[in-house]
C-alpha positions as CSV (number, residue, x, y, z in Angstrom):
1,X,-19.1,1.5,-15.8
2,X,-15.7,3.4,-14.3
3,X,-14.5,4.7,-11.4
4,X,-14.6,8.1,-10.4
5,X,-12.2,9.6,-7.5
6,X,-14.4,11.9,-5.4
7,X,-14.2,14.4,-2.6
8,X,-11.9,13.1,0.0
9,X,-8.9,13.1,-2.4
10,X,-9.2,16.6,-2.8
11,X,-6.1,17.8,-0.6
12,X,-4.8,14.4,-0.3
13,X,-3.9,13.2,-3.7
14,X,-2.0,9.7,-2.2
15,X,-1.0,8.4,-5.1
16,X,-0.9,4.8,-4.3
17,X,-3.9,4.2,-6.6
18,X,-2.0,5.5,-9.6
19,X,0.8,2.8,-8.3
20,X,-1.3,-0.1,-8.5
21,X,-3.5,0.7,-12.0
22,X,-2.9,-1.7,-15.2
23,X,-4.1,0.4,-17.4
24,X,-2.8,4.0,-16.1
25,X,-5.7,5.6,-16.4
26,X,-5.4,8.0,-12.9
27,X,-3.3,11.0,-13.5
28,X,-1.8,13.2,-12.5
29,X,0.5,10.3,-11.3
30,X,3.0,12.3,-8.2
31,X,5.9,12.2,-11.0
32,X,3.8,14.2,-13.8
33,X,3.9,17.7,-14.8
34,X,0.7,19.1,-13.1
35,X,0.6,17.2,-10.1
36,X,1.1,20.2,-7.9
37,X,-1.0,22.3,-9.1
38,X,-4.2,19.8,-9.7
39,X,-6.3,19.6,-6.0
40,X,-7.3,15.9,-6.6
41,X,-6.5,12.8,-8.8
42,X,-8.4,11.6,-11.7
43,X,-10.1,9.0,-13.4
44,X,-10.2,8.7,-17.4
45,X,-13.4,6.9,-18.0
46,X,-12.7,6.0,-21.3
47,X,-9.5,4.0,-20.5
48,X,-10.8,2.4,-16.9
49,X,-11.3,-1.1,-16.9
50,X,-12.9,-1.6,-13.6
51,X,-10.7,-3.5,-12.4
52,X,-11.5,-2.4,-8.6
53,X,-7.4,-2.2,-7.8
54,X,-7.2,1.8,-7.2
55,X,-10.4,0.9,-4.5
56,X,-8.4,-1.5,-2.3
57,X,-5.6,1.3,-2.9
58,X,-6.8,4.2,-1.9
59,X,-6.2,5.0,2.1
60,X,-8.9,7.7,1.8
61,X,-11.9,5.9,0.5
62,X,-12.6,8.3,-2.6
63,X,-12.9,6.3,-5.2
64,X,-16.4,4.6,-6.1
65,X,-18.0,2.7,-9.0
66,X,-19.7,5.4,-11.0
67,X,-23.0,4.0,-10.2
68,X,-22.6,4.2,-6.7
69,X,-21.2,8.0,-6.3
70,X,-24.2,10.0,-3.5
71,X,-25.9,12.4,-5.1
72,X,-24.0,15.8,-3.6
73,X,-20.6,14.3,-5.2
74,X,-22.0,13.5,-8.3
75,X,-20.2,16.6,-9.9
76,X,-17.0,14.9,-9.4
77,X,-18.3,12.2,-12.1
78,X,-17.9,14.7,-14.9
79,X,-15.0,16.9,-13.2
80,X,-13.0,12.9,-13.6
81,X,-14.1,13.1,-17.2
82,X,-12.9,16.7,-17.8
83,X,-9.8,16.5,-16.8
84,X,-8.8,14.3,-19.7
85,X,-11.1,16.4,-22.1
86,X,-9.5,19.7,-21.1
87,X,-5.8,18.1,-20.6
88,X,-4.0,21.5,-21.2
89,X,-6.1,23.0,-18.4
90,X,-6.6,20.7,-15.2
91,X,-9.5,21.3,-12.5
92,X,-8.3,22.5,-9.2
């Protein structure tokens, strides 16, 4: 299972749970090319260990277990994946 970073990021884009990952798997972290022009944060589900810091971390609540994303935000499950598929051309 991974975490996926869902709808109310979208605007936001905090960046404290890029701060507190062990594995640096959210991106774009605020210091990365990208960052401004990217709408949300993302989670690369092949390098997430679950680890549940970025949850405890994020002052918006938008990051959930995979397995426990609601049905109307489930397109943000493959939009996390996508980003690090398609590197060269971020989601917005």
């Amino acid at each position: 299972m991974t975490y996926v970073i869902n709808e109310p990021c979208v605007g936001v884009k905090d960046g404290s749970c890029t701060e507190v990952c062990p594995v640096d798997c959210i991106h774009p972290t605020p210091d990365e090319t990208g960052f401004d022009e990217t709408s949300q944060l993302y989670i690369d589900p092949e390098e997430c260990i679950d680890c549940d810091a970025c949850v405890e971390a994020c002052p918006v609540d938008a990051i959930l277990p995979e397995d426990a994303v609601p049905a109307e935000w489930h397109h943000y499950i493959e939009k996390n994946a996508a980003y690090f598929r398609d590197a060269s051309t971020p989601l917005r």
